[in-house]
N, C-alpha and C positions, 0 to 999 in steps of 0.2 A: 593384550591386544589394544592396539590405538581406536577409541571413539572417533568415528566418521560423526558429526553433528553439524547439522545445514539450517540454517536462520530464514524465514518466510516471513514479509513485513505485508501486510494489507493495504488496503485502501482508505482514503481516512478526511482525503479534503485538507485543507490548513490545520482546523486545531488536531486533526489525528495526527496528523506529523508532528506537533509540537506534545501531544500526551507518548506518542513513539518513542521520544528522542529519550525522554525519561526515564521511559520502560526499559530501554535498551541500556542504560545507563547501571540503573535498579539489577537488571540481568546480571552486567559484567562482575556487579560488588558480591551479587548472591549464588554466583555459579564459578567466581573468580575465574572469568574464561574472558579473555580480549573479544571481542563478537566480529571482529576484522579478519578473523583467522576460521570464519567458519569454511565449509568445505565446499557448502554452497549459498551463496546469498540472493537469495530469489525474493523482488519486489513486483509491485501490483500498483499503480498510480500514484498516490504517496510515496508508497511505499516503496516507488520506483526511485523516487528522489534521494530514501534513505540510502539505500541501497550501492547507489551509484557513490554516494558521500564515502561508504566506509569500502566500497570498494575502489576507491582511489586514495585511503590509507586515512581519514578523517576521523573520528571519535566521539561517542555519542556525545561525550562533554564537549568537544567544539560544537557539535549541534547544536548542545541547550543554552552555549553562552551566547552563541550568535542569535537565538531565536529572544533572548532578551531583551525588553526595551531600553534604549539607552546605552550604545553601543561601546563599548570598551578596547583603548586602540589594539588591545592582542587581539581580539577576535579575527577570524581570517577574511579578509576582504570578497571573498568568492561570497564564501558564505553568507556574511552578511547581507553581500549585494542584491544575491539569489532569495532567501530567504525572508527578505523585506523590500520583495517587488511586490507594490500592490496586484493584488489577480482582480479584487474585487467579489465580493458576497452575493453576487446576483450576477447571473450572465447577459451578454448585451443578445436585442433581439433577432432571431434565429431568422435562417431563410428559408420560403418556403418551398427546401427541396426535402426527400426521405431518404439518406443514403444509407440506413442501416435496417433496412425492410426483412432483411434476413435474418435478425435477430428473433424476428418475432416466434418463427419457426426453429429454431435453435432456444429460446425459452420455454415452449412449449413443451421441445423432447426433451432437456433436461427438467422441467416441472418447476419453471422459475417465475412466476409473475413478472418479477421487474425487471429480467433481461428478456421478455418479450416486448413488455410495454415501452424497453430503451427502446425499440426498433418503429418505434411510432414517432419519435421525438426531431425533432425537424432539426437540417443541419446549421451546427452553431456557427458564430463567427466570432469566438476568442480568440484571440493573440498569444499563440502556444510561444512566441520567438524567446521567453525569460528561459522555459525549458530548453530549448536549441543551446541555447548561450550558455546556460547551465554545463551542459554537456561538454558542448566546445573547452571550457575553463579545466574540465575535470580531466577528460581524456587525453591519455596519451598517442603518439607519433602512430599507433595500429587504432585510431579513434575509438578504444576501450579502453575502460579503467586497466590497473595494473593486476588486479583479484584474477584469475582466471577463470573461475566459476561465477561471473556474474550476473544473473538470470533476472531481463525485465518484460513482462506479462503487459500483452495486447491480446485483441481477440476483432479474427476477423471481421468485419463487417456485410459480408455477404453469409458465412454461413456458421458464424459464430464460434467456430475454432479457436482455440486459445493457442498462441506461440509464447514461447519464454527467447526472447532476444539472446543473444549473446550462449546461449546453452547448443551441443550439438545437434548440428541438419538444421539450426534456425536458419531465415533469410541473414544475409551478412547485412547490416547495418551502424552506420554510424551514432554515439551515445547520443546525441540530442533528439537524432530522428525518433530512437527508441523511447526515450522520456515523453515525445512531442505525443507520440502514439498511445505507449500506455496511461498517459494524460488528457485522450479525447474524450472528454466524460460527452457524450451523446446528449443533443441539444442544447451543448455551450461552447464546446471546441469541435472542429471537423476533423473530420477522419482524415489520415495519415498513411500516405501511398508508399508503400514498400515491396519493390519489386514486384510492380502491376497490382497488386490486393493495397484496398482500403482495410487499414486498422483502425478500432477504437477501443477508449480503456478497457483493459482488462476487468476491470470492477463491476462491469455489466454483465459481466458473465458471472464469476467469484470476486469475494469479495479479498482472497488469499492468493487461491490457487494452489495452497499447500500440497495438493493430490499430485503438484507435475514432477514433486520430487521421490515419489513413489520408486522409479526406476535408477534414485541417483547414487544406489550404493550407500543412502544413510542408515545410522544409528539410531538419532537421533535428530528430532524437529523442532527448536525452537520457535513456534507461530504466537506472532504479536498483530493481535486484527482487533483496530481499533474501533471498528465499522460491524463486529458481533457482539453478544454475548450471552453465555452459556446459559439456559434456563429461560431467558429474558428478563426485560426491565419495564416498568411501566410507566405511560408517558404521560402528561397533563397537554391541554389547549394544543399548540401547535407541533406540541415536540412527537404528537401519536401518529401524524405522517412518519417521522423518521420512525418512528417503532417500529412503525407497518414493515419502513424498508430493513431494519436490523433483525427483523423476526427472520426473511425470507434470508439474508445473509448468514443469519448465524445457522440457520438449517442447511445450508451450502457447505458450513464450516466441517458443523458436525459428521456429514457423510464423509467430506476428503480427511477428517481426523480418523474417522473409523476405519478407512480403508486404510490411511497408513498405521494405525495398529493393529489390525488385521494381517498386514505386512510384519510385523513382529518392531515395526519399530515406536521405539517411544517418543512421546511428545509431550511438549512442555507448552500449554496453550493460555496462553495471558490476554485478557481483556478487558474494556474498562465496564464500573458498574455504576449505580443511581450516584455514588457521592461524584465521581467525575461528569456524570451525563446533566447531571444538574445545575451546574455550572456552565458547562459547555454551549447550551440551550441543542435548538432544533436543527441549526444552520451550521454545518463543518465548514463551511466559506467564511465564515463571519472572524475575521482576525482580530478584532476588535476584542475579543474574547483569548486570544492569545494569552495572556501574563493570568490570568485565573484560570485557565486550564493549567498552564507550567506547574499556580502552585496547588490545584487540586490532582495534579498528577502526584505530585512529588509527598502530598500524604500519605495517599491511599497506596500507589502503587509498590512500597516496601511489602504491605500486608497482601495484596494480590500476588505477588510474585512467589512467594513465601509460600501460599496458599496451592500456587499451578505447581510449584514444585514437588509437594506433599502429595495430589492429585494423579499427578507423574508416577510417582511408587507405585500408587495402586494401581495401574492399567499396565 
């Protein structure tokens, strides 16, 4: 019988996409499986970007060449261009409206502190248009990638519902809109109007979303969530905010893990630990941080990988 296996990329900011692109790299050598050919490729703000790259036929090693400094004329010009547009490490100052008021009561029911507290955070005013463009470049003549299954995760803004773009009964939308959307991180970019509903990142809700592939017919779950990790990590001076928030994500992870092993299906759940977070510091925006995360990825993550696989047998 053919393995149905569907790839789930998290939320992660700058250097998570750049510890991703590794991971997913790491995946292909140690599952010898092209990650292009998954069945379903379901992304989540970052993880939206990856997503869209390889479903429009790209490769995590084009990812990691072009995330290098000092660009090399083969790297693909998209790439590059997109992936070394300054975003900036700090978001410019918000306005003071609250368009995601709804959140609050949508983190409540799900028991999430930080997707309630997103819904307090005043609307941003980033410059989502590198996303839009992004998009534009990748997509083809039906404004989707060529993947058929390519799944990117927003979430309401009035009542916190999560949609996965491009998956069936979603709103029909164009790739950048989608990008532009599940990249509204609340309080630095504005929410994202698609067929009358305000969206914002999906990250505010999960930090995966791995649960939405529960009904897709898989096997198997490849989830790479740069934004948890299993147990926890502990954090010094400023980086114990980001703890606070990776605590409350990776407890998000772990229910939609369990629920899809409970479904009978396996998972293969990769995440980073002290030797990459240590490195990385407290700020996933901070790109300046770029090339030592690459090579604290590119360590560790043989032995992490190695490790979620063995992990896998036993569940």
């Amino acid at each position: 019988m053919t393995q149905r296996r569907g790839l789930a990329i998290g939320c992660g900011g700058a250097l998570g996409l750049a510890w991703t692109a590794v991971a997913l790299r790491v995946v292909e050598e140690q599952l010898n499986w092209d990650v292009r050919t998954a069945d379903v490729l379901l992304g989540t703000s970052a993880g939206s970007e990856i997503v869209a790259a390889l479903g429009s036929g790209f490769t995590p090693q084009n990812l990691v060449d072009a995330l290098k400094a000092g660009q090399s004329p083969t790297v693909d010009p998209v790439l590059a261009r997109h992936l070394h547009t300054p975003v900036g490490k700090i978001p410019p100052v918000p306005l003071p409206l609250f368009p995601g008021l709804g959140m609050i009561a949508a983190g409540i029911r799900r028991g999430s502190a930080y997707s309630a507290l997103s819904g307090l955070l005043p609307r941003g005013r980033g410059n989502a248009q590198w996303l839009r463009q992004f998009g534009d470049d990748l997509a083809g003549a039906g404004g989707w990638v060529s993947h058929p299954a390519t799944w990117i995760v927003a979430a309401d803004a009035r009542t916190g519902n999560r949609v996965a773009f491009g998956s069936p009964g979603a709103p029909q939308v164009d790739l950048g809109t989608a990008l532009a959307a599940s990249w509204a991180i609340p309080g630095w970019f504005p929410p994202v109007e698609v067929s009358g509903r305000r969206y914002v990142d999906g990250g505010a809700v999960s930090s995966v979303s791995a649960d939405l592939l529960l009904d897709a017919g898989l096997d198997e779950v490849v989830v790479i969530a740069p934004m948890t990790t299993a147990g926890g990590v502990a954090g010094r001076g400023a980086a114990r905010v980001e703890r606070l928030l990776r605590g409350q994500m990776t407890a998000g992870l772990d229910r939609e893990v369990a629920a899809l092993r409970a479904a009978g299906i396996r998972v293969i759940r990769i995440e980073p630990g002290d030797g990459e977070l240590s490195v990385m510091g407290p700020n996933f925006m901070d790109s300046s941080r770029r090339e030592v995360t690459l090579s604290a990825a590119r360590y560790w993550l043989p032995k992490r990988v190695a490790a979620a696989l063995d992990r896998s047998e036993e569940n």
